[in-house]
TORFIRO-835136 format. One line per 2 residues: number of its first residue (from 1); their letters; for each residue x, y, z of N, C-alpha, C, CB. Coordinates in pm, whole numbers, always signed. Glycine has a CB too. Layout:
residues N
NUM> a> X/Y/Z/X/Y/Z/X/Y/Z/X/Y/Z; ...
This chain:
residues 166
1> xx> +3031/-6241/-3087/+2995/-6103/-3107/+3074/-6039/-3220/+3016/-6027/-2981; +3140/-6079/-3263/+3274/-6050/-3363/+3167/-6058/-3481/+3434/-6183/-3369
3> xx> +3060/-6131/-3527/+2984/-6078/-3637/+2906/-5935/-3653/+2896/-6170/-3653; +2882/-5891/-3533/+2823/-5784/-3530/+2897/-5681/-3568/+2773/-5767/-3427
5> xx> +2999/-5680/-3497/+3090/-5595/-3538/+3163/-5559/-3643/+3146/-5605/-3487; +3182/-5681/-3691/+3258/-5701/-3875/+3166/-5697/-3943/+3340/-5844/-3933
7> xx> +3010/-5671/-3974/+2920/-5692/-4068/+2887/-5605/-4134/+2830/-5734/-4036; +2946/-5615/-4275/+2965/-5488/-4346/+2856/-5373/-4357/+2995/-5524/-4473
9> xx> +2721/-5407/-4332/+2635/-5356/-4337/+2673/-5293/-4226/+2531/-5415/-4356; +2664/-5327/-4061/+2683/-5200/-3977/+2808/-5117/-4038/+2711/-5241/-3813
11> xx> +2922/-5157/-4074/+3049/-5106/-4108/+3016/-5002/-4208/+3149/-5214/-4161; +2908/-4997/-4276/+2899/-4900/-4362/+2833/-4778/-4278/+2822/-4948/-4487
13> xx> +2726/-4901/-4233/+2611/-4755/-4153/+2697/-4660/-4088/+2488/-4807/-4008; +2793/-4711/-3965/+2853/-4633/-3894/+2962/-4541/-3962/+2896/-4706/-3799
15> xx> +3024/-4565/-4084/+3085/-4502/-4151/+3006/-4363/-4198/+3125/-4589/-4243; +2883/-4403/-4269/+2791/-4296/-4325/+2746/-4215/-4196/+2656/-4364/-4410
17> xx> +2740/-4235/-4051/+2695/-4185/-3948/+2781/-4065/-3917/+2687/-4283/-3850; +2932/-4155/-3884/+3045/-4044/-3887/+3073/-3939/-4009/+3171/-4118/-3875
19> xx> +3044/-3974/-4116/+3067/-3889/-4212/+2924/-3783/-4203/+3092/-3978/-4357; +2866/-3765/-4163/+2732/-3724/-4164/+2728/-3617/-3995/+2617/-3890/-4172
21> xx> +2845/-3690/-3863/+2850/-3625/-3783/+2989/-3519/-3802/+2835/-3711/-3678; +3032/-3524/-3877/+3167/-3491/-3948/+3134/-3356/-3971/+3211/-3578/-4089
23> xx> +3052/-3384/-4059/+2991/-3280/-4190/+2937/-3152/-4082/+2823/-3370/-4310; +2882/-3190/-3955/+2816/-3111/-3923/+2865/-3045/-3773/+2695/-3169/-3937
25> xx> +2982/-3109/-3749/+3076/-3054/-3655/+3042/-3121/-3534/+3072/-2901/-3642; +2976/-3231/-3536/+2941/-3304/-3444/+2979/-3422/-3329/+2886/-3325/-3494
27> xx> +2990/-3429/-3205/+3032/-3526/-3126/+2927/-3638/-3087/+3083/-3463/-3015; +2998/-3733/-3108/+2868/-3889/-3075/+2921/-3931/-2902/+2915/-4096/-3230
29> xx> +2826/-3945/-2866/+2860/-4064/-2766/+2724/-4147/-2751/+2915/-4005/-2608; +2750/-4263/-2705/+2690/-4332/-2634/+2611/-4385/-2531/+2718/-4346/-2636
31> xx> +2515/-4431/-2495/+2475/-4519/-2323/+2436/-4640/-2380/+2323/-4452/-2204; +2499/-4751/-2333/+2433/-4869/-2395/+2386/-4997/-2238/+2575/-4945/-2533
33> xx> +2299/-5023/-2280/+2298/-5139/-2148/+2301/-5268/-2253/+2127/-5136/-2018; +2188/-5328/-2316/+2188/-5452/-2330/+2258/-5494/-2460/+2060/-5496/-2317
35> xx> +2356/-5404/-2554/+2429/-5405/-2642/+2559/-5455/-2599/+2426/-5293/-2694; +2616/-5409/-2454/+2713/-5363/-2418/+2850/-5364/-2469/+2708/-5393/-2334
37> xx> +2776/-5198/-2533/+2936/-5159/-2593/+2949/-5192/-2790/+3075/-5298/-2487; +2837/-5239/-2782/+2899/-5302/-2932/+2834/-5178/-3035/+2822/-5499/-2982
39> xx> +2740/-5090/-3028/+2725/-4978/-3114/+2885/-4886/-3100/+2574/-4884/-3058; +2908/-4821/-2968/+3026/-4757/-2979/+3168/-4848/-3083/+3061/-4733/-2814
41> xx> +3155/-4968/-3057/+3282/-5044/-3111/+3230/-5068/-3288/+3312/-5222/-3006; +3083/-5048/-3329/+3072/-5032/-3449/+3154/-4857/-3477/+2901/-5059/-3482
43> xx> +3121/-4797/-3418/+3201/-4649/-3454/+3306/-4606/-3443/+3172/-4560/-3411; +3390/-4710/-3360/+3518/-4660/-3350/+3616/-4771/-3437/+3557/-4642/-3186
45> xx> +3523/-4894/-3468/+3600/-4980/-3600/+3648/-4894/-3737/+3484/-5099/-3663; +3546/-4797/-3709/+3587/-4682/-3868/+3710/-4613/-3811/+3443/-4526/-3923
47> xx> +3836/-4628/-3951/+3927/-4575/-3897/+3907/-4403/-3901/+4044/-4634/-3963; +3959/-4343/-3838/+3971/-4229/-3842/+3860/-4164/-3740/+3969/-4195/-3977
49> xx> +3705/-4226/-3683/+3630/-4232/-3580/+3622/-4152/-3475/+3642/-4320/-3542; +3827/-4134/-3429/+3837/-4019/-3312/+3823/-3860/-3314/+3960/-4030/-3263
51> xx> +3762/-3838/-3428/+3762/-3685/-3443/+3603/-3637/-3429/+3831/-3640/-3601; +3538/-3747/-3384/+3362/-3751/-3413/+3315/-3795/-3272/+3298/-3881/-3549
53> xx> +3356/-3920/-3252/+3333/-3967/-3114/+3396/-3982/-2989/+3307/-4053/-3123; +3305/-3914/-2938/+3385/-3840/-2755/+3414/-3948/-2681/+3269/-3736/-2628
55> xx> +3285/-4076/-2687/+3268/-4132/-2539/+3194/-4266/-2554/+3176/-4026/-2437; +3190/-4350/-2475/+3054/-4433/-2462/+3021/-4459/-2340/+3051/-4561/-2526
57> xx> +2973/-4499/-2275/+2949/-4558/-2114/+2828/-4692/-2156/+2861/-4402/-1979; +2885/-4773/-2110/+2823/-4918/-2111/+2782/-4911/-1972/+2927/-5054/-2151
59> xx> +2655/-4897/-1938/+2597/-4920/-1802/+2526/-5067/-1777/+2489/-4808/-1779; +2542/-5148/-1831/+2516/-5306/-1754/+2333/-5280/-1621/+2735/-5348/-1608
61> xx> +2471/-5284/-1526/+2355/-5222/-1456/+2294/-5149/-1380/+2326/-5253/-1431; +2162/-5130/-1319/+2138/-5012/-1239/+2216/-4952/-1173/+2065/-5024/-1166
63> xx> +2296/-4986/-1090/+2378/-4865/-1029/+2518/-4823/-1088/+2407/-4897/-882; +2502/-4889/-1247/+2586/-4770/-1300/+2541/-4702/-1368/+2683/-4786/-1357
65> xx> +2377/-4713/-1435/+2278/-4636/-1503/+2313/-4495/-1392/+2096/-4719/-1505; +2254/-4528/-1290/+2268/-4404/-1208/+2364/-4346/-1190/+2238/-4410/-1106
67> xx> +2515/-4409/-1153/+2644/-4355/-1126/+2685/-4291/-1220/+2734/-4437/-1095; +2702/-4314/-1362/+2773/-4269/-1469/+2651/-4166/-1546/+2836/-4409/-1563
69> xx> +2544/-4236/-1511/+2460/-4102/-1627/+2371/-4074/-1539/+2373/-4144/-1796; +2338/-4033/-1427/+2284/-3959/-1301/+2082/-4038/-1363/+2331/-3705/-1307
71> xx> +2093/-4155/-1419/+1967/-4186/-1410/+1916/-4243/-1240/+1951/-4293/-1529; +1811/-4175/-1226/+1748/-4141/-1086/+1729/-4266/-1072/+1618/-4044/-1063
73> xx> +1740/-4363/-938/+1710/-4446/-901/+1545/-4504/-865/+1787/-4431/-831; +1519/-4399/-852/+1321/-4374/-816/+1274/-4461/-959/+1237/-4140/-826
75> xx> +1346/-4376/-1058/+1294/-4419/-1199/+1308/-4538/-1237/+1348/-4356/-1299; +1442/-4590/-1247/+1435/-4687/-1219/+1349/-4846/-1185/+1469/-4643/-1179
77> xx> +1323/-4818/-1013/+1224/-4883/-917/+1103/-4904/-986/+1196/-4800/-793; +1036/-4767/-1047/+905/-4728/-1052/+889/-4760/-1230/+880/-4554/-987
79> xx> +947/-4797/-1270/+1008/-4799/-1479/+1043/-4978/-1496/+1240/-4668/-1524; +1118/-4934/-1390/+1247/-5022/-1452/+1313/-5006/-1548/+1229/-5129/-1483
81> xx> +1455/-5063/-1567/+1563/-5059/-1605/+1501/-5061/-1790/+1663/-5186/-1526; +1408/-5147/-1785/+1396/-5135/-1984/+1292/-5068/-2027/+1370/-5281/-2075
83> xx> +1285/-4936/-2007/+1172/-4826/-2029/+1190/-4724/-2082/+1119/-4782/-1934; +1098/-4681/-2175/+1125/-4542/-2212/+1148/-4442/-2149/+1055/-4501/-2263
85> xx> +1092/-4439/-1998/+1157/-4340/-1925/+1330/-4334/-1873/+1074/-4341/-1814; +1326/-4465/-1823/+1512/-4476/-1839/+1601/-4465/-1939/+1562/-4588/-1811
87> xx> +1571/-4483/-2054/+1646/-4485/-2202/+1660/-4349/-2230/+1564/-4559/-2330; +1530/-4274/-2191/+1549/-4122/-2216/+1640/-4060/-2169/+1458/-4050/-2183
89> xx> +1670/-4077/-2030/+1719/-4054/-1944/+1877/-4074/-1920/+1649/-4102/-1882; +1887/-4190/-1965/+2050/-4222/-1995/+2107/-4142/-2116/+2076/-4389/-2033
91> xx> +2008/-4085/-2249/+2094/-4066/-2383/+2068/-3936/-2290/+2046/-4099/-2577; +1986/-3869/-2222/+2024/-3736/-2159/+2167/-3688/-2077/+1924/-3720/-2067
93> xx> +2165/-3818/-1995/+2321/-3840/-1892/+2431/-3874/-2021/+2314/-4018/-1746; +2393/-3931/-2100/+2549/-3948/-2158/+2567/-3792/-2226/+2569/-4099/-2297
95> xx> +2473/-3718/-2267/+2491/-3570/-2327/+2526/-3480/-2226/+2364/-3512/-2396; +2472/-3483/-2089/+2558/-3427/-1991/+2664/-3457/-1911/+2507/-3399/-1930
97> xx> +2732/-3576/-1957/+2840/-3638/-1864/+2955/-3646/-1947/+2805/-3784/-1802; +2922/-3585/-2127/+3044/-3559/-2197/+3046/-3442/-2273/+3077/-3660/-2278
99> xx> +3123/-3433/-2391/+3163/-3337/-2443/+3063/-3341/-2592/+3324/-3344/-2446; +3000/-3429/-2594/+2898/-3475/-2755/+2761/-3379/-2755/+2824/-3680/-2753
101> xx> +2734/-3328/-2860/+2608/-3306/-2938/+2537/-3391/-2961/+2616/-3263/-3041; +2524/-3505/-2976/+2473/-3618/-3035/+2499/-3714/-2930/+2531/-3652/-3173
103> xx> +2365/-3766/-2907/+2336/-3871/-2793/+2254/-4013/-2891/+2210/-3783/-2650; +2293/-4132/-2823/+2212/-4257/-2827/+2266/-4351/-2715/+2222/-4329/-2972
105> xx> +2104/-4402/-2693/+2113/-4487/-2580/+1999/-4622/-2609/+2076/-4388/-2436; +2043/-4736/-2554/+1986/-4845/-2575/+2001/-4947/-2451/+2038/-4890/-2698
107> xx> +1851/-5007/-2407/+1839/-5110/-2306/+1724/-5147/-2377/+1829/-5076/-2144; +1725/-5311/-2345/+1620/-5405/-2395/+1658/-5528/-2334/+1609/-5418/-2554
109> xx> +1577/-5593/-2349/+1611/-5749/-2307/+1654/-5857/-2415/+1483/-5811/-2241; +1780/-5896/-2395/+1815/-5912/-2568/+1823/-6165/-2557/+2088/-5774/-2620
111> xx> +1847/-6166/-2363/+1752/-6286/-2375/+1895/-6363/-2365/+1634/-6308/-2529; +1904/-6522/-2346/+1772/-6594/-2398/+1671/-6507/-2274/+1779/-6808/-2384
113> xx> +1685/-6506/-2146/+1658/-6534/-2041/+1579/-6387/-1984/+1785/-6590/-1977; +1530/-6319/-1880/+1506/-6235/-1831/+1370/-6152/-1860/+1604/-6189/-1842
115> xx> +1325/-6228/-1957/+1191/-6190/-2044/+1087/-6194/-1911/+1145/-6323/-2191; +982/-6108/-1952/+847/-6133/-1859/+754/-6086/-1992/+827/-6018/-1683
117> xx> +593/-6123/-1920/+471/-6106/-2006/+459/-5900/-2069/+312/-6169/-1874; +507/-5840/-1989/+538/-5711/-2030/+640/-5625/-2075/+513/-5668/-1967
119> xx> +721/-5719/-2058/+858/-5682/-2110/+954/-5831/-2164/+940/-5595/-1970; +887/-5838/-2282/+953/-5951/-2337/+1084/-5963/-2387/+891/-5986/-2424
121> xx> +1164/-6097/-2416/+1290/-6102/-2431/+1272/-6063/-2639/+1362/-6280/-2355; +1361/-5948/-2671/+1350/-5909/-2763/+1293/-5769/-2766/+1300/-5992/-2817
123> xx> +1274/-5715/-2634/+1186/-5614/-2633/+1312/-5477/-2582/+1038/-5658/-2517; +1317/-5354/-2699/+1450/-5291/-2662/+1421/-5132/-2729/+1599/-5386/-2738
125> xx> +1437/-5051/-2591/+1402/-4890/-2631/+1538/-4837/-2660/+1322/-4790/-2500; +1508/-4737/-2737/+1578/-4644/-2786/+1588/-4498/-2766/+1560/-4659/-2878
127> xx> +1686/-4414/-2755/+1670/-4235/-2750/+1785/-4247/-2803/+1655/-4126/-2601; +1766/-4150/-2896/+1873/-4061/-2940/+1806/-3886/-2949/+1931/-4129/-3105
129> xx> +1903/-3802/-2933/+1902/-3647/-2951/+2048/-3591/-2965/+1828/-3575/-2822; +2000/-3445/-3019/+2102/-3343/-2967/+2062/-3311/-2813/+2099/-3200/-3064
131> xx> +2189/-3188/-2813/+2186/-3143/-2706/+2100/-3029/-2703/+2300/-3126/-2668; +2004/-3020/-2591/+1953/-2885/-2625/+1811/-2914/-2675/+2046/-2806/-2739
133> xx> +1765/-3019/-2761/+1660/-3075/-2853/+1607/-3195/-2798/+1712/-3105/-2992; +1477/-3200/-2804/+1392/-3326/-2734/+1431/-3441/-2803/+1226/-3317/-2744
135> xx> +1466/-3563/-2703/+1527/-3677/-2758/+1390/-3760/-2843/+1606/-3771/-2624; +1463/-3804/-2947/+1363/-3874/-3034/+1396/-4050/-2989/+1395/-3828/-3224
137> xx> +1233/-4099/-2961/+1268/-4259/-2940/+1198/-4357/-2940/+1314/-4289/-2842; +1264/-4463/-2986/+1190/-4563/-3008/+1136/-4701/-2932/+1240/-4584/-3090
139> xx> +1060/-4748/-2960/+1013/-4921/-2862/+994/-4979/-2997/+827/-4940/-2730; +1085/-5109/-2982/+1115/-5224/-3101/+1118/-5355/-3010/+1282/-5200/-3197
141> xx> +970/-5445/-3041/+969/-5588/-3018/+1053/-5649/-3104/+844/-5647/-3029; +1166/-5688/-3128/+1234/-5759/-3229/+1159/-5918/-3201/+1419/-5747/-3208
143> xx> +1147/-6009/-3105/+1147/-6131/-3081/+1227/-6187/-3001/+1151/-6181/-3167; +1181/-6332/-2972/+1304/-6400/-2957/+1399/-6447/-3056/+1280/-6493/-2899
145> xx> +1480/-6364/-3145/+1544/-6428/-3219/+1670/-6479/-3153/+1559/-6358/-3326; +1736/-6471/-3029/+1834/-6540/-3004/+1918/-6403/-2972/+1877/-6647/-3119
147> xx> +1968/-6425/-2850/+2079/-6309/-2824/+2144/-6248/-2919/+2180/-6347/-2754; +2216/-6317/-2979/+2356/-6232/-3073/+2200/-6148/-3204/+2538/-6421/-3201
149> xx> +2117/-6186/-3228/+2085/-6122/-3349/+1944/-6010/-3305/+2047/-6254/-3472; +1938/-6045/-3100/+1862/-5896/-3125/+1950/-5779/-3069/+1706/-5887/-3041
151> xx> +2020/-5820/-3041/+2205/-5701/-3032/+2242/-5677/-3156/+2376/-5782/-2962; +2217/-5729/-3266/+2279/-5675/-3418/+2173/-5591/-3400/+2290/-5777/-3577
153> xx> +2076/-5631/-3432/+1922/-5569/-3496/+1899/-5443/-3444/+1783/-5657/-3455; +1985/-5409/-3297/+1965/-5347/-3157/+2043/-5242/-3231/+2023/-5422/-2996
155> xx> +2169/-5249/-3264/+2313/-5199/-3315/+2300/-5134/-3443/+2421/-5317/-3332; +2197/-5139/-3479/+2132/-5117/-3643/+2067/-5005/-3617/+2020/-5235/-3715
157> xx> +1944/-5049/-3510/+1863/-4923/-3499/+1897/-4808/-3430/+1755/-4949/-3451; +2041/-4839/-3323/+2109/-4743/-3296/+2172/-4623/-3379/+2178/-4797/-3248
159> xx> +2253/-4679/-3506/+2305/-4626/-3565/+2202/-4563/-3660/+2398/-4695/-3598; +2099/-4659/-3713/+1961/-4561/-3834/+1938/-4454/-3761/+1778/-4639/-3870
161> xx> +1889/-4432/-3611/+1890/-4302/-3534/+1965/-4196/-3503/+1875/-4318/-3451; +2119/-4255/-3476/+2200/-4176/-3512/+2214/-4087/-3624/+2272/-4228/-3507
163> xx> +2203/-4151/-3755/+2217/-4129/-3944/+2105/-4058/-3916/+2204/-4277/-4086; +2047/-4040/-3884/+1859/-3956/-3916/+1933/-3837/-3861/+1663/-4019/-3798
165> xx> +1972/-3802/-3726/+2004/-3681/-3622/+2123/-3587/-3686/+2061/-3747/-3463; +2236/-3691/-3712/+2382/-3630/-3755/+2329/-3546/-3926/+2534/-3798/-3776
């Protein structure tokens, strides 16, 4: 996972993100499930990072989706865990469970393993928003390209959403 993280390309993005949430007096946090953790650790690799970003919560799984970012368990059941309705829902809980303006959240199935005919491995939603403002979000089939590179790809489109908002 150490490429994702060192790859100058995210290293820039997240740089230009913070400078961009900087500019505008802004707090980032996080919800990540099938990344876990590696968008926040692209933002806090930038030195200086702590004056921008509040938080992250890596929710793994359902009952910490629910515990830490009050995503409803019903939803859940009735969604499941890799849906636009849950993704929404978590970048909402991480904007009410911290101190940030600026929300992103990410679950997908990043594989090899866990894939089905409707929710394929490679298959990974997105929300990001302010607070206050309807979350903007995305559904990205990346493929099966292999774990580590649909968590980069994942970590990318986190941060392009972020850079659009900040």
């Amino acid at each position: 996972m150490s490429g994702i993280q060192n790859s100058d390309a995210v290293s820039a993005l997240a740089a230009e993100v913070l400078a961009a949430a900087r500019a505008h007096c802004d707090l980032i946090t996080t919800a990540e499930s099938c990344t876990g953790g590696l968008v926040s650790a692209a933002l806090t690799s930038v030195p200086g990072s702590s004056d921008v970003f509040d938080r992250g919560f890596v929710t793994y799984t359902n009952t910490a989706k629910s515990e830490m970012l009050g995503v409803p368990f019903w939803m859940i059941e009735k969604h499941g865990a890799v849906s636009e309705e849950v993704v929404l829902s978590m970048a909402g809980g991480a904007l009410t469970h911290s101190n940030a303006t600026l929300s992103v959240a990410v679950t997908g199935v990043a594989g090899p393993g866990g894939g089905s005919s409707d929710k394929p491995v490679g298959l990974v939603y997105f929300a990001a928003g302010r607070r206050d403002l309807p979350m903007q979000r995305q559904r990205v089939e990346f493929g099966d390209l292999g774990r580590e590179e649909v968590r980069r790809r994942s970590v990318e489109c986190a941060l392009l959403m972020l850079r659009a908002l900040a």
